[in-house]
N, C-alpha and C positions, 0 to 999 in steps of 0.2 A: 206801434206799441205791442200787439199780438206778437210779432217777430219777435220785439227784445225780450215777451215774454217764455214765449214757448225754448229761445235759447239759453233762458238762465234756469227755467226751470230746476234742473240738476241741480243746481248750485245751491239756490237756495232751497230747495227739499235737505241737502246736507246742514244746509244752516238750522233747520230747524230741529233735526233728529239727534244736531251734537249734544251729546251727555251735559246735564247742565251738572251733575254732580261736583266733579272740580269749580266749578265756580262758589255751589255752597260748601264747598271745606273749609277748613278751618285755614286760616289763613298762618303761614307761617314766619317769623321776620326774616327777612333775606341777610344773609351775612356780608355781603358787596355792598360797599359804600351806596349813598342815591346817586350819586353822579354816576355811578355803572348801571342801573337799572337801567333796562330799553323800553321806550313806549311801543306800541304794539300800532298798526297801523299807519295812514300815513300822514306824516307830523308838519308840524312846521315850528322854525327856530329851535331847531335840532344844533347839535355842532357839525363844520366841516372839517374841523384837526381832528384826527386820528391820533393820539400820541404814540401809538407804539403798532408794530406793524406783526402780526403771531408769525407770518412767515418767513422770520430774517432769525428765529429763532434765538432771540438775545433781549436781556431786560434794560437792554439804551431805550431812551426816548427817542422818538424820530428826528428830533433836530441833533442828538450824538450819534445816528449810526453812518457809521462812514460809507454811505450808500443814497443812493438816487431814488428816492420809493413814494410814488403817489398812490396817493389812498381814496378811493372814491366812497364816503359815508354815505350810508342810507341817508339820509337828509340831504347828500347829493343826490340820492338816484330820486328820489320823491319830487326833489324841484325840478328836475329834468322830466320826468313823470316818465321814467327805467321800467318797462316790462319786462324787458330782453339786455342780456347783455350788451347786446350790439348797438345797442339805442346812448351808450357811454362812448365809446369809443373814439370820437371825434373832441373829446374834452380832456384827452388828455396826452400829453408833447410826448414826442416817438412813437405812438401808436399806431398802425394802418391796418387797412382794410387789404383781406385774402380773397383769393375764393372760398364759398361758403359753398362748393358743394350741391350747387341746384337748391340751394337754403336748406341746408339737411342737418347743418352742423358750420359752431364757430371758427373761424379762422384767422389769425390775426398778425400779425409782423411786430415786435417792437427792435426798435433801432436800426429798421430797415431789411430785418432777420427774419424770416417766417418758416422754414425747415417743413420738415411732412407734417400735416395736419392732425392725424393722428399719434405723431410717435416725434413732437419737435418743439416748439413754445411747449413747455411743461406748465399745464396749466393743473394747478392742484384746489381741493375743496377741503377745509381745515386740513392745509397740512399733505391730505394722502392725494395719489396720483389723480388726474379725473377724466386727461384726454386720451389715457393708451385705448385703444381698441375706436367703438363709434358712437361718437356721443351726439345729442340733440342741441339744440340749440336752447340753453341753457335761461330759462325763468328768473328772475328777482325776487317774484314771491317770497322764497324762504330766505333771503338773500341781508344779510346784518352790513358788512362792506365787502369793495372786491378791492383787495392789494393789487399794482403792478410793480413788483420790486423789479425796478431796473437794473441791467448788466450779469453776470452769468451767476447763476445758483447752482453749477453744479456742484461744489463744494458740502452740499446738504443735500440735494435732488437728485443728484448724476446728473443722467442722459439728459439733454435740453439743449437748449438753442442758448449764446451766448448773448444775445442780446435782450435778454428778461424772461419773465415768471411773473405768471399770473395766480394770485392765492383768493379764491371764492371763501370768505366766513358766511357761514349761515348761522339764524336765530337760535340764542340760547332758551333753555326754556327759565322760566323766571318764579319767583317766591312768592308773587304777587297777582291775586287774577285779573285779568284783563281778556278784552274779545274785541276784535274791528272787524268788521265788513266794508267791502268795495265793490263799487256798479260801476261801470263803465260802458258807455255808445258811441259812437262815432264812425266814421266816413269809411266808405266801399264797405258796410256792414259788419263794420266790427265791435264784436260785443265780450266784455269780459264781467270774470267774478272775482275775487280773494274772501277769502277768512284769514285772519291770523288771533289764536286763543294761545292761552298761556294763563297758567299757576298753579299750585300745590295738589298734588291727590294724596296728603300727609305732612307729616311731619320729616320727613326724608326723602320721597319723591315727587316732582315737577314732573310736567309735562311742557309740551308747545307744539303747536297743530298750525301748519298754513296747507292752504288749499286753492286751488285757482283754477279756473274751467275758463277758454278762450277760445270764439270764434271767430276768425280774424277775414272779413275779403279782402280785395287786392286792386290794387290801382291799373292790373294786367285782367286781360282777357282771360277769362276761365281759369284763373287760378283762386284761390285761398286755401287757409290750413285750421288744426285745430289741433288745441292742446290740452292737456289733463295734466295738473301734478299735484300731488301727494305726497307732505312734506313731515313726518311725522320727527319727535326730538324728546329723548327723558333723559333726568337727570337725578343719580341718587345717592345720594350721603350717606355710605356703608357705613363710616365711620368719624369718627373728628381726623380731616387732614387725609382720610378716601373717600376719593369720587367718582361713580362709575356713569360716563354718558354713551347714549344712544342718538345717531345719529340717521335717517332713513331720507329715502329721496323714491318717489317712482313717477316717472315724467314721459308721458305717452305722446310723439310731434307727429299728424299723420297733413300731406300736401302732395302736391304734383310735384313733381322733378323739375325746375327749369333753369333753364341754359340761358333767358335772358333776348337776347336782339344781335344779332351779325353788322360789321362794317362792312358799307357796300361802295362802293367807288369812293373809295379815300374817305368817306366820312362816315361819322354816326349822324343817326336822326332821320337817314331817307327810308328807314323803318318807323313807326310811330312806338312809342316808349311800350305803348298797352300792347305791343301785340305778343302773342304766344306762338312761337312755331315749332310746339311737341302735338301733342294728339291728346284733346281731352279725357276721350275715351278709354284710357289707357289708367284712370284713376289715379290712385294716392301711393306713393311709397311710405310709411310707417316705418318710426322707431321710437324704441323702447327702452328706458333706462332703470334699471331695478340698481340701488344704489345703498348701503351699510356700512356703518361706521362705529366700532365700538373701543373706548377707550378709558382707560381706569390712572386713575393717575394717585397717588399717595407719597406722601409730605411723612420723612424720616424724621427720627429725635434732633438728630444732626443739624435739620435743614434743609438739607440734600431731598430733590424730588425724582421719583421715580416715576415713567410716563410710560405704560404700552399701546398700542394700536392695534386694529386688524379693520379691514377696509377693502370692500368687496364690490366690484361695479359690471355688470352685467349687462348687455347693449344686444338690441337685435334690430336689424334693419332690412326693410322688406318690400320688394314691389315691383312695378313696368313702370318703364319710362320711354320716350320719344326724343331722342335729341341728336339736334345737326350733329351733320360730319363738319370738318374744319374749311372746307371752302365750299365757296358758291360755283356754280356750273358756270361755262363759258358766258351765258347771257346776263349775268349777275341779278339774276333774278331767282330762279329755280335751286332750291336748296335740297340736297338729297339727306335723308335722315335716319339713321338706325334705329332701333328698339332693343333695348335693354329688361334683362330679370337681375335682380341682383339679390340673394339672399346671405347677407355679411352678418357673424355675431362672434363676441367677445366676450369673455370673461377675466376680470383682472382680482386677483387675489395679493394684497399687501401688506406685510406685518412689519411695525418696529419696535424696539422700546429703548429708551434714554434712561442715562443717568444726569442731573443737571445740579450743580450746588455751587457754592462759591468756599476761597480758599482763599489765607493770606500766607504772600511770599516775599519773606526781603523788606516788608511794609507796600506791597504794591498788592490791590482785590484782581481774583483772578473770577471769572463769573464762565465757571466749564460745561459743557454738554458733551454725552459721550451717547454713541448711537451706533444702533446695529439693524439693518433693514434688508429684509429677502421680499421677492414678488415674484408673479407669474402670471403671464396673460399669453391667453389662446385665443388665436384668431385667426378664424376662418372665414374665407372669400370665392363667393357660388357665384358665377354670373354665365347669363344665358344669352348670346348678341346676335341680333339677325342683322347685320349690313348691307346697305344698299348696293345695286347691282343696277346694268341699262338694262338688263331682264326684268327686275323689280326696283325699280328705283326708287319706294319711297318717299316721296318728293314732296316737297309743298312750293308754291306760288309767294314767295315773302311779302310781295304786294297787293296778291288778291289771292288769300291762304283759302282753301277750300278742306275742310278738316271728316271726319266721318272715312277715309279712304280703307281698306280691306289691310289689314295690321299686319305684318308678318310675323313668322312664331318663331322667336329666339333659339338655337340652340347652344349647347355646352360651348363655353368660350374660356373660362376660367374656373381652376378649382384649385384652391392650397389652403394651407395648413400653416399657420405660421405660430410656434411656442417660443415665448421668450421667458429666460427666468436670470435673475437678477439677484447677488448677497452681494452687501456693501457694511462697510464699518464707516462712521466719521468722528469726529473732534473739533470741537470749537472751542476756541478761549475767547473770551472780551475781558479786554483787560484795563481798567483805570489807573491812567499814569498821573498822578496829582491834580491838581482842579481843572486841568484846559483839557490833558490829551484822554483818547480814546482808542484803542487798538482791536480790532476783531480779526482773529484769523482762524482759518478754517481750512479741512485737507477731510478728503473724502476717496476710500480705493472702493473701486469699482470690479468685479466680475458678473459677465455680462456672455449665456448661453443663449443661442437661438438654433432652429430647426428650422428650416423653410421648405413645406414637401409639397410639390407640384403634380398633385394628384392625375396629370393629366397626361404628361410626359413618365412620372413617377422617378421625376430627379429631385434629388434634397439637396441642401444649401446647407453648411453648419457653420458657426463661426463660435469661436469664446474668446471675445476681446477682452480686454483687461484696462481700467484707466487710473492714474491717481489724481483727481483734480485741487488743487489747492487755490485759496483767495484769502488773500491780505487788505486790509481796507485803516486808515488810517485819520483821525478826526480832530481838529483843533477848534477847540470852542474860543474863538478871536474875545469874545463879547458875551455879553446875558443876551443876548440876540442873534450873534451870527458866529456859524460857523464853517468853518474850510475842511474839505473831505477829500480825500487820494483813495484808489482803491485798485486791485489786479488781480485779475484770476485766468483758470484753463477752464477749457467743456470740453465734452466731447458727447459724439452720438451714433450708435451703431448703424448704418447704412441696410436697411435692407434688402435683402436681392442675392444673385447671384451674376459673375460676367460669363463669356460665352464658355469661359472654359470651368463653369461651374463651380467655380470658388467666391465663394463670400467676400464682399468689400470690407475694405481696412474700414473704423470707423472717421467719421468728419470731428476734427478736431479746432479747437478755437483759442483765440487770449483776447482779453478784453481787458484796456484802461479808460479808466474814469480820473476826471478829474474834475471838484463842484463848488457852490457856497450854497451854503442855507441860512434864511432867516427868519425869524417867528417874533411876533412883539411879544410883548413881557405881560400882557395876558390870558397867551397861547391860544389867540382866536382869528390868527389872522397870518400866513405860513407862505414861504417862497423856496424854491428851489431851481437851481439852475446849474449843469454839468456837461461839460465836452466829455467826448468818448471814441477810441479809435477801437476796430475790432475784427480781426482778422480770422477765418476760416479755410482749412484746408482739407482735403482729400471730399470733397465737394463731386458727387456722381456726373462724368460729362461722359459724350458718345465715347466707343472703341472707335480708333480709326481705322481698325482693320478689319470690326465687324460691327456696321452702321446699327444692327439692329441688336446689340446690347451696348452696355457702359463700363466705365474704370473709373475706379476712385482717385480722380487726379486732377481737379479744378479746384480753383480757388478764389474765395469772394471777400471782399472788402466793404466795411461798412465806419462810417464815420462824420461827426455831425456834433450839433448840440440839442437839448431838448429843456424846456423851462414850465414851471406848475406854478401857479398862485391861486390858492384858495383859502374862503375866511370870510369872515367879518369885516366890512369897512367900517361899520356904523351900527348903534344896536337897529338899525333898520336897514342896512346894506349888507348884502352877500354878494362875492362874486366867486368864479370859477374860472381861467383862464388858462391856457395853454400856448406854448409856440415849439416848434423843434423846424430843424433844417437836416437832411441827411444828405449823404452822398453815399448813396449803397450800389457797387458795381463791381463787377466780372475780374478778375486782375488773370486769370489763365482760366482758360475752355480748349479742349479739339475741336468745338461748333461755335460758341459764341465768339460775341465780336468783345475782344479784353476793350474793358474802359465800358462798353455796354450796363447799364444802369438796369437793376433789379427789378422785376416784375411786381408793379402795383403799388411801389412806393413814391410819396410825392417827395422833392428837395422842401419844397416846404409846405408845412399844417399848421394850421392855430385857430382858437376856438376862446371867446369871452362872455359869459355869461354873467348877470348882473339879476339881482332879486331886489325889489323894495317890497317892505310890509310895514305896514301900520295898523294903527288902531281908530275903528268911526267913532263920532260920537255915542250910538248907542250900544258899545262896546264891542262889537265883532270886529274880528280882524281881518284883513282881504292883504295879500301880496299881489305885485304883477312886475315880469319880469319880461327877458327879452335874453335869446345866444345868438350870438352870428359862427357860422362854420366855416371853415376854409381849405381848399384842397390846391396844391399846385398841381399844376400835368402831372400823369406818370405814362410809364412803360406799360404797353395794353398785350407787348404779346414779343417772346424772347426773339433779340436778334441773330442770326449769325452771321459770322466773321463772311462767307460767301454773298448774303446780301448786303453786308455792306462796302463791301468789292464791286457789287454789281449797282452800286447807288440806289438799293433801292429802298424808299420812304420808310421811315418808322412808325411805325403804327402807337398810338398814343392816344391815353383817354383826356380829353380837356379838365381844366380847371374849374373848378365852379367854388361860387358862395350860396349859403342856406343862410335863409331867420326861421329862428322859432321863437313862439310868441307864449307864456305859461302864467296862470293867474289862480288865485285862489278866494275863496270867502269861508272864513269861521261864520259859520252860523250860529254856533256853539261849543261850547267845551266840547261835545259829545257828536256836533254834524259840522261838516264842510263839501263845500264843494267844489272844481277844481275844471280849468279848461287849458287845455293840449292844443295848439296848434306846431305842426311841423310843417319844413319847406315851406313859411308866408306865401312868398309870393311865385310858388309852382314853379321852380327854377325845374328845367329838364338838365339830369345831368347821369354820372355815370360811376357805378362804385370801384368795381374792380374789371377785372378780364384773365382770359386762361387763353386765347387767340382772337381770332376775327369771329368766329360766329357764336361766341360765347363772351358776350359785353352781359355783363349787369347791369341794370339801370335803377339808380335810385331814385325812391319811393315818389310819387307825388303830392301834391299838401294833402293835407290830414286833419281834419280836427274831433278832436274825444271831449266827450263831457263826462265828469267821475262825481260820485258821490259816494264818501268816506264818512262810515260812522262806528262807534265806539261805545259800546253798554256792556 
């Protein structure tokens, strides 16, 4: 108890110091309906429908837009008991698991697609970019729902990956006051805090504060991490029909770098799950995300709304690390290992502003958005690598690791400079064709400068590609319940780099079709979706074959499959969440890879069902208890090529496995509850992703948190 004390301390010293002022102001009436107000804290018999998704950028409900789009509600993330984004991930169809980076930063595939981590899934946060440069592995704290609109957004977004988009909402601030606090303990010493407050400091401006301090250990040897975020959110009523928001984010992740557990004679596991084979000693890599969002939006005589943005995200990431080289030494014991400095940071600067109103033409409503967006992000990349040598090798004992050994000191390995700057124009129309159809189409030009200067060699890279992506998407409402959706679009994505002969790569271009039903009962509390999808990419970075140690823009990957979402209300005492997808994502031309060779890290098939009951005792407290099972098939643990599978030799592949998790709750009161976390039941050992052989992820082992959430 001293422990749990002395680590929340921080937390709650802020608890106590927050300004109670906004609470005794004057309270103002909120102009949003009650069903829009959001409770604060974390709730239960919340909704799981979403009706409308901000990231498709169109006033259809979700069961008209001719699109594939799971919505994961805070009341989903609260029954899952969501710290972390990654803690969703497995509950929803086409979704997979990346490399994370030595857990630094999110990574994720949808429809079998995962592109560069930094510069590919366009992952945005209301709206504005959020993964260019290096981000942290991203909090729920301030977190309202997280969109995954399925199939390509470049059409609105640009550059991105054609098989989806991820949109993070965060907490509005609200009219009404309110405060929650959360305690959190639980297994390998993990301890957390939140605040989330919220309501008026007047007549015209709101606030909304989340805060959250976590100290997390680790089911691994000598690791754990710790986070800090600071969520700050104002909102102010210039005028009737102007409204100017603030949005701020500052989220500090600092942990050890790790790489995870190596395959050693064909198999995982003759390593134990907990071991670490970096170097304690070698501390925490740190990052830093300073994050700004401001946006004014104002409501013409006409109708016609006028929206601008400016959207600023600043990342610095910083440290030593330890980790394997890609094989084991002849005895398959002895692992030789480098040491890494890496000092990377980012700035991304983003502005747009829209015009949006609707028009009648012919007798047919036309619902238009017109949009004009520039950005620019600088990123620069410092890294210092001492590599092993039989002079210094480095080394550690994978079965009898002996750690404390004399560190070598990194020198210059890498230094660039990489500016990207971006002006795009778009256009949407949604178009209502009498009571069944729906039509959305959209067309976005792209110019798109980069600089890539190699401070080391002192050769630059330039490239100014150009793109026009368009998507058409088409909806037939069959029924008051179901409807049939077609959809088609292009991507594309600038390739960074240069080949041997210093010229920049064309960029990777994509087309993707959809085709789905949807269905919702008739009193919108209970939602299904289900969509094939074929999607094709080319100019895909594979080796030179004439100079092994660069690449050309000239492979090509296939991705193709179904994916299915149900979430809702069975019962006013049933919830479920459920998922299934099947992919087929694979090579179709490489100069290395083996064509037909299946993508890195993706399974053929995932699914995931989670079930809530809550009731009420007799002496009126409420208590839920719930149950998910997870499910993963094999994937590809590390790229083939066409040469070893000439030479028959084995594919390396992570196994399948199944998770439970077990989540319960008790009202105590309107005002106290409290809540218990069990993940992985019954300690299943298993494996998330991979980047080769000595870089296996293993995921986490059971887990169980106890939380108490209260509310005054």
């Amino acid at each position: 108890m001293n422990q749990l004390h002395a680590r929340l301390a921080p937390v709650a010293m802020a608890l106590t110091l927050f300004p109670t002022a906004a609470v005794r102001a004057q309270q103002a009436e909120d102009t949003a309906s009650p069903a829009s107000v959001e409770v604060v804290g974390r709730r239960a018999g919340g909704d799981y429908l979403v009706q409308e998704a901000s990231g498709a950028k169109s006033d259809l409900p979700l069961r008209e837009l001719p699109q594939a789009v799971r919505i994961m509600s805070r009341q989903a993330l609260d029954d899952l008991g969501a710290v972390r984004v990654d803690d969703v991930l497995d509950y929803v169809g086409g979704v997979s698991r990346q490399n994370n980076f030595g857990g630094m930063w999110d990574n994720i595939a949808i429809r079998g697609l995962a592109g560069d981590a930094n510069n590919g899934i366009a992952m945005l946060q209301n709206g504005f970019a959020a993964n260019r440069g290096f981000r942290a592995p991203r909090d729920t704290a301030n977190l309202e729902r997280v969109e995954f609109l399925k199939g390509t957004a470049a059409a609105l977004y640009g550059a991105s990956e054609p098989g989806g988009t991820v949109n993070f909402v965060t907490k509005s601030p609200q009219w009404r006051a309110a405060r929650a606090a959360e305690l959190y303990a639980g297994s390998h010493d993990y301890y957390r805090a939140a605040l989330d407050a919220t309501g008026p400091l007047g007549d015209k401006l709101a606030y909304r504060l989340n805060l959250a301090h976590e100290d997390r250990g680790s089911f691994r040897d000598h690791l754990g991490s710790r986070r800090t975020l600071v969520a700050p959110a104002l909102a102010w009523r210039l005028a009737p029909g102007t409204r100017f928001d603030y949005r701020g984010e500052f989220l500090r992740h600092e942990g050890p770098f790790d790489r995870g557990v190596p395959f050693v004679n064909g198999a995982l596991g003759a390593v134990p799950r907990e071991r670490f084979l970096g170097e304690p000693g070698d501390g925490d890599v740190r990052v830093e995300n300073h994050a700004h969002q401001l946006v004014l939006e104002h409501v013409l005589e006409s109708g016609w709304q006028l929206r601008a943005g400016l959207g600023y995200l600043a990342a610095d990431m910083r440290g030593y690390s330890t980790e394997p080289q890609p094989t084991l030494q002849p005895d398959e014991r002895t692992l030789r290992r480098q040491r890494r400095y890496r000092d990377y940071r980012s700035h991304d600067t983003s502005a747009h502003a829209e015009l949006g109103g609707s028009v009648n033409a012919g007798g047919v409503n036309h619902q238009l958005l017109f949009g004009v967006e520039a950005s620019r992000l600088d990123a620069d990349q410092r890294q210092l690598r001492a590599s092993p040598s039989a002079a210094r090798p480095y080394a550690i004992d994978i079965f009898a690791p002996v750690y404390g050994q004399p560190r070598p000191e990194p020198v210059p390995n890498t230094d660039t400079e990489d500016d990207q700057e971006t002006r795009a124009f778009y256009v949407q129309d949604t178009v209502r064709l009498g009571e069944r159809w729906r039509l959305v189409a959209a067309v976005r030009a792209d110019r798109h400068d980069q600089e890539l200067r190699n401070l080391r060699n002192g050769r630059t890279a330039r490239q100014s590609p150009h793109a026009n992506s368009p998507r058409a998407g088409l909806s037939f409402l069959a029924s008051d319940t179901w409807t049939l959706f077609a959809n088609a679009g292009r991507s594309f994505r600038p390739n960074t780099g240069a080949d041997a002969s210093g010229q920049a790569f064309s960029p990777e271009k994509g087309k993707a079709l959809e085709l789905g039903a949807k269905w919702q009962n008739t009193a919108s509390t209970l939602g299904a979706t289900v969509a094939l999808y074929d999607i094709r990419k080319r100019n895909v970075l594979t080796a030179d074959p004439l100079n092994p140690d660069f690449s050309i823009a000239a492979g090509e990957v296939r991705s193709r499959g179904l994916d299915a979402d149900l979430s809702g209300q069975l019962t006013r005492a049933w919830r479920i969440n459920a998922s299934l997808s099947w992919i087929d994502a694979q090579v179709v031309a490489d100069n290395t890879l083996q064509p037909g060779s299946r993508l890195l890290n993706i399974p053929r098939l995932n699914g995931s069902l989670m079930l809530l009951h809550e009731s009420t005792l007799a002496n009126g407290a409420r208590v839920g208890i719930g149950g998910a099972l997870t499910h993963s098939a094999k994937r590809l643990a590390e790229t083939r090529t066409a040469a070893q599978a000439r030479a028959g030799a084995p594919t390396f592949e992570l196994p399948a496995y199944s998770l439970a998790r077990l989540v319960a709750y008790w009202q105590l009161s309107p005002a106290l509850r409290l809540s218990l976390d069990i993940d992985n039941l019954f300690d299943r050992s298993y494996y998330t992703s991979s980047v080769q052989r000595t870089w296996v992820a293993p995921g986490p082992a059971r887990s169980a948190s106890l939380g108490l959430q209260a509310r005054f």
